[in-house]
C-alpha positions as CSV (number, residue, x, y, z in Angstrom):
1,X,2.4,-48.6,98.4
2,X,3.1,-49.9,95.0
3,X,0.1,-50.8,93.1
4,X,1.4,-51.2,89.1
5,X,-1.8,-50.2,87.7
6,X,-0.3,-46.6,88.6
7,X,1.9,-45.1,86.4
8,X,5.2,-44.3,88.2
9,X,3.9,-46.9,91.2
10,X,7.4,-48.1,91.7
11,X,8.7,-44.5,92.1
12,X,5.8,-42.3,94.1
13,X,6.2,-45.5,96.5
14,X,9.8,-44.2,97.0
15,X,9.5,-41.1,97.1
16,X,6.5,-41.8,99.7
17,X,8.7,-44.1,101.9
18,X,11.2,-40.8,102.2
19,X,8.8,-38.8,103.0
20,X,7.4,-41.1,105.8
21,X,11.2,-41.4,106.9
22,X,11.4,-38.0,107.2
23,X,7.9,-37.4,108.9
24,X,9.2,-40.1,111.4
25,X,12.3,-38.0,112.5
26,X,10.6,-34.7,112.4
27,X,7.3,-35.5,113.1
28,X,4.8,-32.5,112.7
29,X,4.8,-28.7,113.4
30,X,7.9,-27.0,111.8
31,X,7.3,-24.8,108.4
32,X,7.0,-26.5,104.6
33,X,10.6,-25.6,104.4
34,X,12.1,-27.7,106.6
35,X,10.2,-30.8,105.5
36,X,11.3,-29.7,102.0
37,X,15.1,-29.5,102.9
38,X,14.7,-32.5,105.0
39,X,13.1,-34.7,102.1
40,X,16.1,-33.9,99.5
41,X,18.3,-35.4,101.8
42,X,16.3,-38.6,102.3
43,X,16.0,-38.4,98.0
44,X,19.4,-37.9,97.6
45,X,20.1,-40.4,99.8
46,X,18.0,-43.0,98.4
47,X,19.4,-41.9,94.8
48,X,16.3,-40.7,93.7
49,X,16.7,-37.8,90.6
50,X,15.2,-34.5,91.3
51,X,15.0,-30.5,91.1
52,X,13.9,-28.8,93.7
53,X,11.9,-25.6,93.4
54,X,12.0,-25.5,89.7
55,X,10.5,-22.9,87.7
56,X,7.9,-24.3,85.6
57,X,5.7,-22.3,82.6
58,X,2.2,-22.2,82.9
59,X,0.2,-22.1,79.7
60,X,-2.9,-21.2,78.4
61,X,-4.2,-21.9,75.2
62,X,-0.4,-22.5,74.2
63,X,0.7,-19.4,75.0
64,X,3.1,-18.4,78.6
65,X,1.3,-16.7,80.7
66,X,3.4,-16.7,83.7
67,X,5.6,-19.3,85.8
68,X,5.1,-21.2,89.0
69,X,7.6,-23.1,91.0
70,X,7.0,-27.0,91.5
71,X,8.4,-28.0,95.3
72,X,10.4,-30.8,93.6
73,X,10.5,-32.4,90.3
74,X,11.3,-35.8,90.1
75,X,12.7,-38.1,87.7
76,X,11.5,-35.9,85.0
77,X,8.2,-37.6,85.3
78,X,6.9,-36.6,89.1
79,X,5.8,-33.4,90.8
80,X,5.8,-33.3,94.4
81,X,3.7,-30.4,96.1
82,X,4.6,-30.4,99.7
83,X,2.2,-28.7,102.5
84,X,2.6,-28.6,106.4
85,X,-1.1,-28.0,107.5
86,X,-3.0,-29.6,110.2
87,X,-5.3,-31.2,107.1
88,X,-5.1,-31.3,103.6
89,X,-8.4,-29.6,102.4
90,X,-10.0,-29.7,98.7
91,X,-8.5,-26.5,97.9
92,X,-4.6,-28.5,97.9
93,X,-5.5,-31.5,96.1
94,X,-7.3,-29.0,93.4
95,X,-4.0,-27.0,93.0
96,X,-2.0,-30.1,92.7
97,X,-4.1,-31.4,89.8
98,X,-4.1,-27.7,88.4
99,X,-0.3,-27.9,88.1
100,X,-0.1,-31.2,86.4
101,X,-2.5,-30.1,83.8
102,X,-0.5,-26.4,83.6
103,X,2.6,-28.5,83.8
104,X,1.5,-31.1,81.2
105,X,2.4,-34.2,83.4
106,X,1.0,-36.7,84.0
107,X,1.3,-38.4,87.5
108,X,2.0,-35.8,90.8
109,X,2.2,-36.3,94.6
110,X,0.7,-34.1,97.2
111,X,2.4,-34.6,100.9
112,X,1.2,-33.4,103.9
113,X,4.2,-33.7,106.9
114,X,1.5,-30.9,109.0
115,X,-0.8,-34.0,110.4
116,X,-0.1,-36.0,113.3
117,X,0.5,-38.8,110.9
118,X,2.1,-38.4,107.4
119,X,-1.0,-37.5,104.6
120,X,-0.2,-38.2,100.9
121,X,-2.2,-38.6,97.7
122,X,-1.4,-39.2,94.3
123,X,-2.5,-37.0,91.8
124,X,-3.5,-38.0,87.9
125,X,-3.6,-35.6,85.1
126,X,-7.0,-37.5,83.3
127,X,-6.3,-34.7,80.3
128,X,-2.1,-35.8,79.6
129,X,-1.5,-37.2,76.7
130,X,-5.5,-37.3,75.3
């Protein structure tokens, strides 16, 4: 899971590994919420820094336009968008590169625990820091 080409290898692998810990206990079929609840014990357990549900600004041409609430922020560096559906489509991996760039970060996580086996992708703002 840790490829050091990747910014943040060494932590999205962590915070991977509790999320396949957690998929492994729970397995699929209960609502986003209690895979979210679930995963900040396994992060807090593997003392892993993070905020959960935190109220972001979204921006547009520098300016607030309104707020959206990343699932957990970690590390100051990470966003993690969790989803429990049967597949991740398009539509998901499109809204967790349109928070980054709203967000300004650079490196995200998008986590499925809704599949038979646990679905993640990492995310890569091509636009921070250009």
């Amino acid at each position: 899971m840790v490829n050091e080409r990747y910014k943040y290898s060494a932590l999205t692998g962590h915070i991977i590994g509790c999320a396949m810990e957690v998929h492994r206990r729970l397995g699929n079929g209960f609502q986003e919420v209690i895979y979210q609840r679930a995963l900040a014990i396994e992060l807090t357990e593997a003392s892993i820094a993070f905020k959960r549900e935190l109220e972001m600004p979204i921006f547009y041409r520098e300016q607030p336009i309104g707020s959206r609430r990343v699932d957990f922020f970690i590390d100051d560096c990470v966003s993690v968008e969790l989803k429990a559906v049967s597949q991740l489509e398009d539509v998901h991996l499109a809204q967790a590169i349109n928070y980054l760039e709203a967000y300004s970060l650079e490196v995200g996580l998008l986590i499925n625990f809704g599949a038979r086996s646990l679905q993640y992708k990492r995310v890569v703002n091509r636009k921070a820091n250009r």
